[in-house]
RODO-2510 file (C-alpha; in nm, 4 decimals, decimal comma):
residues 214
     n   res          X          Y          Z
     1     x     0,0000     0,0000     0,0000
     2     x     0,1278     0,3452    -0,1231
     3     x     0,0127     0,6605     0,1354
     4     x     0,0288     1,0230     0,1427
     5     x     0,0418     1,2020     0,4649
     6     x    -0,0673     1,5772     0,4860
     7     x     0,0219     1,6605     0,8743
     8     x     0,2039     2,0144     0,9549
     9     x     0,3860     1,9080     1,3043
    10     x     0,6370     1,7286     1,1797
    11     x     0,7000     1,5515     1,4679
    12     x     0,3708     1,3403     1,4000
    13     x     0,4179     1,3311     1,0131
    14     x     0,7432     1,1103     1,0856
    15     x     0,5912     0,9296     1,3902
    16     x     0,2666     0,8093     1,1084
    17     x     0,5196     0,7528     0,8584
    18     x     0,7053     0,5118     1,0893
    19     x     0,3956     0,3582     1,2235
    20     x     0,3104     0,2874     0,8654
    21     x     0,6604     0,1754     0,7705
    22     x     0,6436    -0,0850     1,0517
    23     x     0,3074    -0,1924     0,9411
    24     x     0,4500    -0,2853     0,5579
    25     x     0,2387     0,0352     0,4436
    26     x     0,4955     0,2735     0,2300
    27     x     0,4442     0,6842     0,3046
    28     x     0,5523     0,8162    -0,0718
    29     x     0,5198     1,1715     0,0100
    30     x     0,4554     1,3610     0,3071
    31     x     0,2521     1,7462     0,2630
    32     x     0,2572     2,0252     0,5381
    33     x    -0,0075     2,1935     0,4081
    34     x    -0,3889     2,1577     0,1734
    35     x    -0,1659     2,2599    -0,1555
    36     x     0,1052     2,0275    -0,0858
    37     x    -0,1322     1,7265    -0,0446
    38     x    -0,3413     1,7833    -0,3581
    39     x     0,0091     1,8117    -0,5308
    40     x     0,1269     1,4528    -0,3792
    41     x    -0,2168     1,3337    -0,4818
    42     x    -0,1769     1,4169    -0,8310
    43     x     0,1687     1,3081    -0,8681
    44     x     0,1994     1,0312    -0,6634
    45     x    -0,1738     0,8349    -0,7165
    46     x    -0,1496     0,6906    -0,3642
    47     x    -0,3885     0,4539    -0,2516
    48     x    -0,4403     0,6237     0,0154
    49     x    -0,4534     0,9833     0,2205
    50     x    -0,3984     0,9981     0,5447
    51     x    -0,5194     1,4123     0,6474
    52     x    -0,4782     1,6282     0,9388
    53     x    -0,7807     1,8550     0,9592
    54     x    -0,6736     2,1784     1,0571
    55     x    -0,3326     2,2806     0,8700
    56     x    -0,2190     2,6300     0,7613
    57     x    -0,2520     2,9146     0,7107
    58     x    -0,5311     2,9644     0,9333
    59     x    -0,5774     2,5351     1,0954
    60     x    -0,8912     2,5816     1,0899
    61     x    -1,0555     2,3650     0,7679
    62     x    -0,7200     2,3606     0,5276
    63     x    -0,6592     2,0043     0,5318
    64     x    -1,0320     1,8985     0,5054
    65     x    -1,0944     2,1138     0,2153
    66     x    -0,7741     1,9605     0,0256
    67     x    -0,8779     1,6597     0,1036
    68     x    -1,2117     1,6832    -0,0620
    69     x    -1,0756     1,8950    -0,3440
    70     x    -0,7762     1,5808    -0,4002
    71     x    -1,1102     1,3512    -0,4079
    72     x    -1,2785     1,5806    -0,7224
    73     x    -0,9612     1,5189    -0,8949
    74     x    -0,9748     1,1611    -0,8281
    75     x    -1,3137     1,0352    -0,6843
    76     x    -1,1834     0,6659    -0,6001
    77     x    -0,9097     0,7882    -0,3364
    78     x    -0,9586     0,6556    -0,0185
    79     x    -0,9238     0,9238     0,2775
    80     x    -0,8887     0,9136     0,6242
    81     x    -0,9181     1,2120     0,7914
    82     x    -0,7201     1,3140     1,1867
    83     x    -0,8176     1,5466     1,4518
    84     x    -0,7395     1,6906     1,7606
    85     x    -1,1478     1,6856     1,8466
    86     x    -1,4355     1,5833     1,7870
    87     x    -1,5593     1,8205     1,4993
    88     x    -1,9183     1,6979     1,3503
    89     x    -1,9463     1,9152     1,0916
    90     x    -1,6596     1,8259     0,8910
    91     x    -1,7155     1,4440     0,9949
    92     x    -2,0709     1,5465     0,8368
    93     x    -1,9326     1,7409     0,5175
    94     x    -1,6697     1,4309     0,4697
    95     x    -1,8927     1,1500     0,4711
    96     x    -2,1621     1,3400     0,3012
    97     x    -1,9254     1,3951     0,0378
    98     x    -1,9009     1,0539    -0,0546
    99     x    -1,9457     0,7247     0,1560
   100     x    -1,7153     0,4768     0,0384
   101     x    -1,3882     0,4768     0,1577
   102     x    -1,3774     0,7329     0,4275
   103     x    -1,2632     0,7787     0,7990
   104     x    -1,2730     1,0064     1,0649
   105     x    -1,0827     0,8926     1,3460
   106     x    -0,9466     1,1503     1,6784
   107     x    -0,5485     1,1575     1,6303
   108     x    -0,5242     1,0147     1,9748
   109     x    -0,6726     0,6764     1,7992
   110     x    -0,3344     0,6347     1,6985
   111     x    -0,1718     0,5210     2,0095
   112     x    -0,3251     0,2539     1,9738
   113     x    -0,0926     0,1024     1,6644
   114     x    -0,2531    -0,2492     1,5969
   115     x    -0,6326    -0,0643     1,5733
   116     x    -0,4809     0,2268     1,3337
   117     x    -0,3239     0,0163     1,1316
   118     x    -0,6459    -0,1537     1,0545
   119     x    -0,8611     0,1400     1,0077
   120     x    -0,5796     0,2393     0,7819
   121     x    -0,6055    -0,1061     0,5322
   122     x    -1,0457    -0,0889     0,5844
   123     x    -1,0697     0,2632     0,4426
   124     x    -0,7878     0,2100     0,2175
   125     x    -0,9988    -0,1113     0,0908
   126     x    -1,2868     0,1426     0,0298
   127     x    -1,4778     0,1296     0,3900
   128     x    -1,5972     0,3617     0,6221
   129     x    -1,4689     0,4759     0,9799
   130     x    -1,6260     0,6977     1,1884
   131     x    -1,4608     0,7247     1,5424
   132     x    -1,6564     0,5979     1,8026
   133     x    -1,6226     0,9679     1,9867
   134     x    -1,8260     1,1078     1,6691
   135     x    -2,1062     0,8289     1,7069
   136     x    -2,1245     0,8925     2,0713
   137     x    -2,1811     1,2716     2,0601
   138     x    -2,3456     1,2433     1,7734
   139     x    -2,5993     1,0096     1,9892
   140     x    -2,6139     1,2696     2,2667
   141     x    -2,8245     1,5119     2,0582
   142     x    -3,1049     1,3461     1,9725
   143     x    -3,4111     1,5242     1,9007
   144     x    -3,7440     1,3800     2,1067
   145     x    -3,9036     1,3473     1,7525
   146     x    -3,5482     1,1514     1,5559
   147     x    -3,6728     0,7946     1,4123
   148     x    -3,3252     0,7075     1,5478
   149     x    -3,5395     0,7563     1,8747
   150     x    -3,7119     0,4464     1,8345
   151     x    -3,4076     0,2169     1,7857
   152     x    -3,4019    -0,0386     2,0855
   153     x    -3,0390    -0,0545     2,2795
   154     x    -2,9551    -0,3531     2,0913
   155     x    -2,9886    -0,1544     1,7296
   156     x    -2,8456     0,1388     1,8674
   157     x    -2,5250    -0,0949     1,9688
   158     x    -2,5713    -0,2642     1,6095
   159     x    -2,6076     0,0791     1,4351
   160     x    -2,3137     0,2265     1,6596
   161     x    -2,1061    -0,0717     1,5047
   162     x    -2,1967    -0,0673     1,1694
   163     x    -2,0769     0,3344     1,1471
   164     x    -1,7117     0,1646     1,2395
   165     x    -1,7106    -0,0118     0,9497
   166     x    -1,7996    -0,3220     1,0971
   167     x    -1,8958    -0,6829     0,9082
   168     x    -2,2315    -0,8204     1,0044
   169     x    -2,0094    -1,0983     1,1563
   170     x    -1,7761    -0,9000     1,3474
   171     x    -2,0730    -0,7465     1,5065
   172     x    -2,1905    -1,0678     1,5850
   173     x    -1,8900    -1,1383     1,7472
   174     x    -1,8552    -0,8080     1,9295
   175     x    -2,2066    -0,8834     2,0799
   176     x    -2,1618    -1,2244     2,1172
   177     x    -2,4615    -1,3169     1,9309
   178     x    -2,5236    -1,5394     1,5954
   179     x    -2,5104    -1,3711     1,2548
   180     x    -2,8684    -1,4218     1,2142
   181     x    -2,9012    -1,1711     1,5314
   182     x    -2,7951    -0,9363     1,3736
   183     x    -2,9417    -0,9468     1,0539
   184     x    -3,2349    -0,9058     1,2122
   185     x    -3,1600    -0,6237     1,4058
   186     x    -3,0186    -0,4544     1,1109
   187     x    -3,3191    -0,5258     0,9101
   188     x    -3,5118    -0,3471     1,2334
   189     x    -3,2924    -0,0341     1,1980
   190     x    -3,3932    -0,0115     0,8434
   191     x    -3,7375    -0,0284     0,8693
   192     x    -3,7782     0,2329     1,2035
   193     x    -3,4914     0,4407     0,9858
   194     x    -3,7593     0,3959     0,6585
   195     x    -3,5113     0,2853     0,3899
   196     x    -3,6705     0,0676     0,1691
   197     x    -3,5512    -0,2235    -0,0065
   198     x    -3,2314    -0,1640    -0,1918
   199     x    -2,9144    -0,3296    -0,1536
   200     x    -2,7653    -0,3793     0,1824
   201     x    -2,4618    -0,1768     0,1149
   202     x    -2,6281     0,1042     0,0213
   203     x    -2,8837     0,0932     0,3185
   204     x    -2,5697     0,0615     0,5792
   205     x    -2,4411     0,3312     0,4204
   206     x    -2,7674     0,5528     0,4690
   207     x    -2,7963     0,4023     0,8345
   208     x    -2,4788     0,5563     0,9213
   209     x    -2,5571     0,8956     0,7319
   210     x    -2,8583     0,9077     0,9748
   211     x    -2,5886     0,9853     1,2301
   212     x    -2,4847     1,2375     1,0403
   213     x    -2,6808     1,4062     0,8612
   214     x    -2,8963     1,5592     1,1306
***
């Protein structure tokens, strides 16, 4: 796997680009700001970006906005997105933007090496991460009259997983229930969420956008 890192501490560019080197992941250039990145992009066709949100000159949207301006030039790259918080509106404005192959994670998801690493090869194989942070404030600020509302604690725990990215059967096994289980609470979430019959994929996808797209 071929990455591009946009970060501006360089201290934490180098420390991703080792984590990645360890990992058998390659870093083929390395951006300090949005301009840099969509240059790397376009020169290097990575299969993946790896993109701090907030990068100069102002850090407040730089990175994001490269990021999705890199993705109009080429619509199949795979992006996963860092930040310092929890920022809905650009986890919102990213996943809006297109569902497949996405991720938001918290750059403090990165100490942990083994799970980073594996969001890293899921987005890069064209899924979607949200970090769990996201889903949980995202949860907090329900409205009394949100369908998602009506979701028992089971689907909400289903639902919560499926925004990670999560296989039917890895839920299963984070629940410790049988695939069927979940099927069926997944086909619950779609009805009380009113997404009709289409293909699965898609309707996971629209689950998650449920979250946030509020």
């Amino acid at each position: 796997m071929r990455v591009v890192i946009a970060e501006d501490s360089v201290l934490l560019r180098e420390g991703l680009a080792m984590l990645l080197a360890d990992g058998g992941i390659e870093t083929v250039a390395v951006a300090g700001d949005g301009p840099g990145l969509v240059s790397a992009v376009t020169e290097h066709d990575p299969d993946l970006a790896i993109v701090d949100v907030r990068m100069p000159p102002t850090h407040t949207d730089e990175g994001l906005r490269a990021a999705l301006r890199a993705r109009e030039l080429r619509p199949s790259l795979p992006i996963l997105v860092l930040s310092q918080y929890v920022e809905e509106r650009y986890a919102t404005e990213l996943i809006g933007g297109g569902a497949a192959a996405v991720g938001y994670l918290l750059k403090e998801r990165v100490a942990d090496v083994s799970d980073f690493l594996d969001a890293v090869r899921r987005v890069a194989a064209g899924g979607t991460i949200i970090d769990p942070e996201v889903i949980a404030q995202l949860l907090n600020r329900y409205r009394r009259d949100d369908p998602l509302d009506s979701l028992t604690a089971r689907e909400r725990e289903v639902l919560t997983l499926m925004a990670q990215g999560r296989s039917n059967t890895a839920i299963a096994g984070r629940l410790a229930v049988t695939d069927g289980a979940v099927e069926k609470h997944i086909s619950g979430i779609f009805a009380k969420l009113g997404l009709s019959p289409a293909s699965d994929d898609h309707r996971r996808v629209l689950a998650v956008l449920a979250y946030l797209g509020r």
